[in-house]
C-alpha positions in Angstrom: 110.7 90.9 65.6 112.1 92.5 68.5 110.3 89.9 70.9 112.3 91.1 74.6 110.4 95.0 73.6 107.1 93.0 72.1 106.8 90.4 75.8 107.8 93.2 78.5 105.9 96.5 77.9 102.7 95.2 79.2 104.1 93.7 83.1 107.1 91.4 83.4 106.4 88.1 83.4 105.7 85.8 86.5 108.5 83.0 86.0 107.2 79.4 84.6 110.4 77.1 84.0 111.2 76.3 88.0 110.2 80.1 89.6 106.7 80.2 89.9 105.2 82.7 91.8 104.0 82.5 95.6 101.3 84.4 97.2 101.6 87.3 100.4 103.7 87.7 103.1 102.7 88.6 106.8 105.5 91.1 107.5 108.8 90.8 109.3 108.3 89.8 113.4 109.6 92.2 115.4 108.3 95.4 113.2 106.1 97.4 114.5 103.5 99.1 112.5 105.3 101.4 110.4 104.0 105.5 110.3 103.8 107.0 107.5 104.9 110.0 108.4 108.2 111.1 109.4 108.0 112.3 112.9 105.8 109.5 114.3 107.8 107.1 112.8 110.2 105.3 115.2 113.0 106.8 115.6 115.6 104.7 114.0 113.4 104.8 110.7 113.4 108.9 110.6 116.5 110.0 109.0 115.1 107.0 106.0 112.0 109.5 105.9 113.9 112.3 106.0 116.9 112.0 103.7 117.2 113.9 100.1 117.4 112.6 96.8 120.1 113.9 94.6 119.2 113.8 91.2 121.4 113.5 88.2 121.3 112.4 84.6 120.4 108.6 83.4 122.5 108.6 80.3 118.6 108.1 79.1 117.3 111.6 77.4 114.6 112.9 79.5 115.3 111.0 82.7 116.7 111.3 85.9 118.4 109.2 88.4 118.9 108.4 92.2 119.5 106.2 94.9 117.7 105.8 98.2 119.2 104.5 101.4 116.2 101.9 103.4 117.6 100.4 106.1 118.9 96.2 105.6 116.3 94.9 108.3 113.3 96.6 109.2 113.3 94.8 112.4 116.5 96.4 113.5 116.8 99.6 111.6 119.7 101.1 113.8 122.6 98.6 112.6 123.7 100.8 109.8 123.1 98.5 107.8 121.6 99.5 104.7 120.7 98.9 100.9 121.0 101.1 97.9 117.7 101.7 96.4 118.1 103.1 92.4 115.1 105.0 91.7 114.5 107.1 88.2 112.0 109.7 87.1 110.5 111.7 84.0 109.2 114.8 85.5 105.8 115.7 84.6 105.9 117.8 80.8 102.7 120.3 81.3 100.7 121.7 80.8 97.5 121.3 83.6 98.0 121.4 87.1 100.8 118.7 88.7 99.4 115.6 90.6 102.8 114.5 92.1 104.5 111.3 91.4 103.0 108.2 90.0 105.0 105.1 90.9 104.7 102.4 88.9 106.2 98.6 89.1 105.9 96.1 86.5 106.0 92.8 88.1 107.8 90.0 88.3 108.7 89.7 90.8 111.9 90.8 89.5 111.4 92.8 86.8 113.3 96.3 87.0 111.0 99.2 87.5 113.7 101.4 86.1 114.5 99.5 82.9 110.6 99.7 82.4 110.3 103.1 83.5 112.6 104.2 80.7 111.4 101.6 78.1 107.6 102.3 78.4 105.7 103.8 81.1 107.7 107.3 80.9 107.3 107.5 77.0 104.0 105.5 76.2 101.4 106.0 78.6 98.9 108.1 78.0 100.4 111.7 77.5 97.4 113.6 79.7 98.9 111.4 83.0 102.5 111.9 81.7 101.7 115.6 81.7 100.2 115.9 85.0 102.5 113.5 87.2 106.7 113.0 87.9 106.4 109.2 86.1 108.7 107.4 88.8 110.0 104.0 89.4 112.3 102.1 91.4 114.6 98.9 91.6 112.8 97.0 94.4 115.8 95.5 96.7 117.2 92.2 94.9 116.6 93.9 91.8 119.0 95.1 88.9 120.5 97.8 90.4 119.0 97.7 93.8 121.7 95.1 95.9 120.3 92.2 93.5 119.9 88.7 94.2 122.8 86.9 92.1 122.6 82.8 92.1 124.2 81.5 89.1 126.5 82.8 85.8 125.7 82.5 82.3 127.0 78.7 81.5 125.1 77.6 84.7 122.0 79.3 84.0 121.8 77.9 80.4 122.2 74.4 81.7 119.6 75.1 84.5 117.3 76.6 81.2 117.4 73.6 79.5 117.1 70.7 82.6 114.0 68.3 81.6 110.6 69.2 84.1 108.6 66.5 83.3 110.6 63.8 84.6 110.2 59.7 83.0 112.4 58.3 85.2 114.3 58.3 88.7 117.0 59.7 87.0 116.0 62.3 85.7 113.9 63.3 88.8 116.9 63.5 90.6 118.8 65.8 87.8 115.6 68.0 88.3 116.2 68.1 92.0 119.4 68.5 92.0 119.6 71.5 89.6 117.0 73.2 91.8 119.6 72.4 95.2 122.4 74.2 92.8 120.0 77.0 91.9 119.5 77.7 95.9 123.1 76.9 96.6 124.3 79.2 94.4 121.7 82.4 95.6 123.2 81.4 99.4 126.4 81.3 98.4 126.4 84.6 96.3 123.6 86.4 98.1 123.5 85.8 101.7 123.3 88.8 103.1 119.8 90.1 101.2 118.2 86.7 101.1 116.2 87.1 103.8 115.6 90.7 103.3 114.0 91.0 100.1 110.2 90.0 100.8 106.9 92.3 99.3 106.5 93.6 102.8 110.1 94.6 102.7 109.8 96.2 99.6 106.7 98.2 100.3 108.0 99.6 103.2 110.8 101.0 100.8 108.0 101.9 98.9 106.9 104.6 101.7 109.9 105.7 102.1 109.8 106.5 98.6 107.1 108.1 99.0 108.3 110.4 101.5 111.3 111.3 100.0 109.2 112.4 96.9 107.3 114.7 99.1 104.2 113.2 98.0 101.6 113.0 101.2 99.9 110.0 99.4 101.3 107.1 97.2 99.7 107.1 93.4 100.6 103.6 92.1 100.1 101.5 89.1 101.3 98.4 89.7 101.2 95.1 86.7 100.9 91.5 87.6 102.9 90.7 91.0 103.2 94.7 91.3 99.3 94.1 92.0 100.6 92.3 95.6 103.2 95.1 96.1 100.0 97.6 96.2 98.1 95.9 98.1 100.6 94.8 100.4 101.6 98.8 100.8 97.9 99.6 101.0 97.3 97.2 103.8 100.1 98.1 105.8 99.4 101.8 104.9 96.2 102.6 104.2 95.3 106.0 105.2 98.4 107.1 102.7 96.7 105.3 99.8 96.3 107.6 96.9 95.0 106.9 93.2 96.1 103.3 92.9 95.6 101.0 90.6 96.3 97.5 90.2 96.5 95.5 86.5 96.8 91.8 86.4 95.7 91.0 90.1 97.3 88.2 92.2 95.3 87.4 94.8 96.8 87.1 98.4 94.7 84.7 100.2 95.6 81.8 98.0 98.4 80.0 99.2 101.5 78.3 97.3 100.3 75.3 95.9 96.5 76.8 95.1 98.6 80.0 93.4 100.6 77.3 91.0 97.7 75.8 90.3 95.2 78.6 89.1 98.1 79.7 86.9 98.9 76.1 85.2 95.1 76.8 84.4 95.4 80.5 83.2 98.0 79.1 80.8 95.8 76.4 79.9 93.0 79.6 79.1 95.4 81.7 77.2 96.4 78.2 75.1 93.0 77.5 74.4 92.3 81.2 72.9 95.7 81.2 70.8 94.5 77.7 69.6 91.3 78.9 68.2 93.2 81.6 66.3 95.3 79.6 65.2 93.4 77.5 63.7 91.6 80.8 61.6 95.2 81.3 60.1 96.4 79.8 57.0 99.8 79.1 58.3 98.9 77.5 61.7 101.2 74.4 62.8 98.9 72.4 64.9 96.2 71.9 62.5 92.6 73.1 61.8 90.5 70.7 64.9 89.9 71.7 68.1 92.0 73.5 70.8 92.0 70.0 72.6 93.1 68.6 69.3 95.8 71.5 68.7 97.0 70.7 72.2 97.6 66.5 72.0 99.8 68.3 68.5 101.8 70.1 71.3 102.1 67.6 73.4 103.4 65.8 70.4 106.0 68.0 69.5 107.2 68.6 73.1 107.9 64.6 73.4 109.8 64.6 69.9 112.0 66.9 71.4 112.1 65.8 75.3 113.9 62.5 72.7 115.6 64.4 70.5 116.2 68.6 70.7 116.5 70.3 67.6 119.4 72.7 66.6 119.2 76.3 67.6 121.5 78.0 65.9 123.6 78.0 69.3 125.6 74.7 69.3 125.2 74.6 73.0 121.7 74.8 73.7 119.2 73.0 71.0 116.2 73.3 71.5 114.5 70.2 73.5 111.3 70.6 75.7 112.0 72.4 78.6 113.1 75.4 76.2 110.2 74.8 73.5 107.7 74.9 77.0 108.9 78.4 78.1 109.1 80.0 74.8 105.7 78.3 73.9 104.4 80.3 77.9 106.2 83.2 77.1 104.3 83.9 74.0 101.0 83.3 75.7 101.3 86.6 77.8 100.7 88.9 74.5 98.6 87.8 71.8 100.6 90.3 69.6 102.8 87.9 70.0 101.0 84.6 68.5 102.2 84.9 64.8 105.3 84.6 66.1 104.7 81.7 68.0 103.0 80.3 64.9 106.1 80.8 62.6 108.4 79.4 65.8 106.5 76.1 66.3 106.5 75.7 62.5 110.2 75.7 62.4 110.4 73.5 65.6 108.7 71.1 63.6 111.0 71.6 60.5 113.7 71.0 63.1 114.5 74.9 63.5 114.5 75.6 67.4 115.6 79.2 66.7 112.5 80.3 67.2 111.0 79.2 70.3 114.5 79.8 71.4 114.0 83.6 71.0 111.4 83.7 73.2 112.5 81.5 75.7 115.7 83.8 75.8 113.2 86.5 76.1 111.4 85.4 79.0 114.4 84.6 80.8 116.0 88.1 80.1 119.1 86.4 78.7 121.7 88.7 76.9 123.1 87.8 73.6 126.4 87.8 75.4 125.4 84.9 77.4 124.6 87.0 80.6 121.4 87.0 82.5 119.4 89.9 84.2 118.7 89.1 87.6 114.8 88.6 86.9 114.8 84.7 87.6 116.8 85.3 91.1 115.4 87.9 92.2 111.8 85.9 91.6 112.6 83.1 93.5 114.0 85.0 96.4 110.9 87.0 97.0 108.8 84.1 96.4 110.1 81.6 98.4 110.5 83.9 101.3 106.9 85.8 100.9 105.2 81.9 101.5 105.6 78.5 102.4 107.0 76.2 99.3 104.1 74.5 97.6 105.5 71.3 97.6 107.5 69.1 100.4 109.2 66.9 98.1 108.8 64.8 94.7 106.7 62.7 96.6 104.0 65.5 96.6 104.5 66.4 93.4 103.5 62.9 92.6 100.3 63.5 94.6 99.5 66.9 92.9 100.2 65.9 89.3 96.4 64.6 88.5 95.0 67.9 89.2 97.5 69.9 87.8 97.3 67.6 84.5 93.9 68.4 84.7 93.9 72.3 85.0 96.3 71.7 81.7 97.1 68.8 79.7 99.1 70.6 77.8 101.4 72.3 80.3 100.4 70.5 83.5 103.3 67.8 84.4 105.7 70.7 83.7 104.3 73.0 86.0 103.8 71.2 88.8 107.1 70.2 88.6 108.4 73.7 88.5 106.4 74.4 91.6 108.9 72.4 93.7 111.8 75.1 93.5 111.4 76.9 97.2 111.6 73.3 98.6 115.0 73.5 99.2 115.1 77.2 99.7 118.2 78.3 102.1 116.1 81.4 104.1 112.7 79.9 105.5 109.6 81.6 104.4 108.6 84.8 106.8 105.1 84.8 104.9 101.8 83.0 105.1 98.7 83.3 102.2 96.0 86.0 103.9 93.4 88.3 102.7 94.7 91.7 102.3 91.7 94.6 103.7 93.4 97.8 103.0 90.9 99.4 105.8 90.0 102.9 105.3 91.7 103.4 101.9 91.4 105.1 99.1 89.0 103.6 96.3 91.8 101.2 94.4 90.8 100.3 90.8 91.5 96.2 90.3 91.6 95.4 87.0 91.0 91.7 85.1 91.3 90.2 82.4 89.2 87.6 81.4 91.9 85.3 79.9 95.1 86.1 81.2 97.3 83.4 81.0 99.4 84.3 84.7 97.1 86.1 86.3 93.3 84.4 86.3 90.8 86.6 86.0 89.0 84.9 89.5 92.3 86.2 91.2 91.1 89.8 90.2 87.5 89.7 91.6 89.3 87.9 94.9 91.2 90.8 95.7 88.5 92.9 94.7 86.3 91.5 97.0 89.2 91.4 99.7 90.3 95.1 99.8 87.2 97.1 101.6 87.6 99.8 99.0 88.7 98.0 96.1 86.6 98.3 92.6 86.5 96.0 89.8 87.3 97.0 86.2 87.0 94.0 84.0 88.5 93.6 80.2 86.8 90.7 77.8 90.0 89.6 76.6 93.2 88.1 75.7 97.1 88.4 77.1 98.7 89.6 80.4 96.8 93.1 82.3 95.3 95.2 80.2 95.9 99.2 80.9 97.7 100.3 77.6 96.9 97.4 75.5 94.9 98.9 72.8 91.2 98.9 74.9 89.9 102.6 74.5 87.6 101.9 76.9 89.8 100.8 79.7 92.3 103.3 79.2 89.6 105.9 79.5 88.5 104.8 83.1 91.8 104.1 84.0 92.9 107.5 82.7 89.4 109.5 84.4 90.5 107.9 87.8 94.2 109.0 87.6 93.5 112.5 86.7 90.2 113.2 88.2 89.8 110.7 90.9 87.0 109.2 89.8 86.9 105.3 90.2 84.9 103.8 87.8 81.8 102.3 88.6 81.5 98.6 90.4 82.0 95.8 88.2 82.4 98.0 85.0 83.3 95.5 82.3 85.1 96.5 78.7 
């Protein structure tokens, strides 16, 4: 099973082991508020408005490639200083009248809008919007090819991978600490000069640009998971050029750091619950026929055998101990196509076969079979920990928060919170704070939930629903991470009606 294709066609994943995500950011000081159309825009920002894209082939049969100048620091445009924005299209294939561009970004943060763009959303969604808009996408900046984030190499980020995050001891509290100090380190010392420019603001200000480059008057967006905050970040900073936008897997922006960590450990805890009760419907399930509470004290169980005593993985420098089995165990929670799989891997954890869980941990992480890394877990901490303040202050508050997380999951609690305390010793202070996002005098914007998504709670969806004066709820009754293109005719329809004919679908429409 091809499990990198099978957990990122549906939204990259919002990082677990260490790189959870954070909530919204208030926008760099100095900026002022940015116009959306070139010749009221300031004029430092109007050759950015104003440049053209030159087009050429992707190596990738049907698409094209650019790159887009936007300028370093929004707050002082004129430096010549700038970054290199990659951005990719599949121009619309007929027939019916063209809609302009649809941008899409699938999450993260950190995951590449190109690789995605070329993987899935420009071949696989539905073929009536692929034959009425230019499918684009775009690196945001820290991103694959966009000037990314780079913190540590292969060897190092397979020892940070593998570090224990539920520490027994003072020992190995300090090992957990100090591997997040040489995560940051590392980001500083390769990265410094786009550190502190790669926040959601930052990036949906790229985002008009973008916009305007395309020669679209008004953005269509579909954005997955944290490409939810991206839209509604862009639509509160830009309303009036919101088009058709939709938003899959909602965060919601008011929460701040420690709240955010928190509703997820208990997403996970959701989606655990559901693949338990599956499970135990399937002759070959691992933790048993009781249950889900049951299934999950067997989990526990296996993740303290091998917090003792990591199994072999087939690599002989990384077995399999709990940190590893945790991931791959979260990683398969985002797509329940993805729970025989997880079945099968758990089964062989307890044979004393970590390959499996390995697989998916690997996929999660975006780790090559070379040893290399894609930027996804740098890139994720460097616009989280810059878009809001770090949850945590110290162990010591960790200590303090570990009830409450252990009792939004037992299962995954301790690790979570844990993981939480990664933008604590973050080089670039945070230029973000948690705040409702109003979008006043937008466009309708389509907000979709689903009921048991493990990274994104379903609550976080009605928030931001609630939050944006125009926004519409569209709810799915179901299992995994977002749900446009996931096998529900009856979401794709609304989704599809709104896109093409502009019709939003009616409040609170549930599928």
């Amino acid at each position: 099973m091809d499990t990198r294709r099978l957990l990122r066609t549906t939204g990259t994943v919002i990082a677990a082991a260490g790189l959870l995500l954070s909530g919204c950011t208030s926008g760099s000081p100095g900026v002022a508020s940015a116009s959306a159309e070139p010749s009221a825009a300031p004029a430092a920002l109007r050759p950015y408005y104003t440049q053209k894209l030159s087009w050429r082939d992707c190596g990738v049969q049907g698409f094209q490639c650019s790159t887009m100048k936007a300028p370093l620091d929004y707050a002082n445009p004129g430096s010549g200083q700038d970054v290199d924005i990659a951005v990719a299209r599949r121009t619309a294939t007929g027939p019916g009248k063209k809609l302009g561009s649809l941008v899409v970004n699938p999450g993260g943060p950190g995951g590449s809008g190109i690789g995605y763009l070329q993987a899935y959303a420009g071949i696989g969604y539905p073929a009536p919007v692929r034959a009425r808009y230019d499918m684009v996408s775009f690196d945001p900046r820290g991103v694959a090819r966009s000037s990314p984030v780079e913190c540590l190499d292969g060897p190092a980020m397979d020892r940070f991978t593998q570090v224990d995050q539920t520490p027994d001891d003072q020992a190995e509290r300090a090992r957990l600490v100090a591997a997040f100090k040489e995560f940051a380190a590392g980001c500083e010392q390769r990265s410094a000069r786009i550190l502190p420019h790669v926040s959601t603001v930052d990036v949906a200000r790229d985002m008009d640009l973008l916009r305007a480059v395309l020669g679209d008057e008004k953005l269509n967006y579909v954005g997955a998971s944290y490409g939810t905050f991206l839209g509604a970040t862009y639509a509160d900073l830009f309303p009036g050029r919101v088009g058709r936008m939709v938003l899959d897997g909602a965060m919601d922006p008011s929460r701040p750091a420690l709240d955010l960590n928190r509703d997820q450990t208990a997403g996970f805890d959701t989606a655990f619950r559901s693949f338990a009760k599956d499970c135990a419907k399937q002759t070959d399930c691992p933790l048993g026929r009781g249950t889900p509470e049951e299934q999950g004290r067997h989990l526990k169980d296996l993740f303290r055998k091998l917090d003792a005593q990591p199994v072999p993985s087939g690599d002989a420098g990384r077995p399999v101990g709990e940190a590893l089995a945790t991931t791959g165990v979260i990683a398969a929670l985002y797509d329940e196509s993805a729970w025989p799989h997880l079945r099968q891997a758990l089964t062989d954890a307890m044979n004393g076969d970590g390959a499996g869980l390995l697989s998916l941990a690997d996929s999660y992480y975006e780790r090559e079979a070379d040893g290399s890394y894609a930027n996804l877990m740098f890139a994720n901490a460097a616009v989280n920990c810059l878009d809001q303040p770090p949850a945590f202050s110290g162990p010591e508050a960790v200590d303090h928060a570990l009830p409450s997380f252990e009792k939004a999951s037992p299962v995954f609690g301790a690790g979570l919170a844990w993981a939480s305390l990664n933008c604590t010793y973050w080089p670039v202070k945070a230029t973000g704070t948690a705040k409702p996002l109003k979008a006043p005098g937008a466009a309708p914007i389509v907000v979709v939930g689903t009921t048991r998504d493990p990274a994104t709670p379903y609550k976080w969806a009605r928030s931001l629903a609630d939050q944006l004066d125009s926004g519409t709820l569209l709810t799915y009754d179901g299992d995994g991470h977002t749900a446009y293109g996931r096998g529900s005719d009856c979401i794709d329809t609304a989704i599809n009606r709104y896109l093409l004919d502009g019709q939003a679908p009616p409040a609170d429409k549930r599928c």
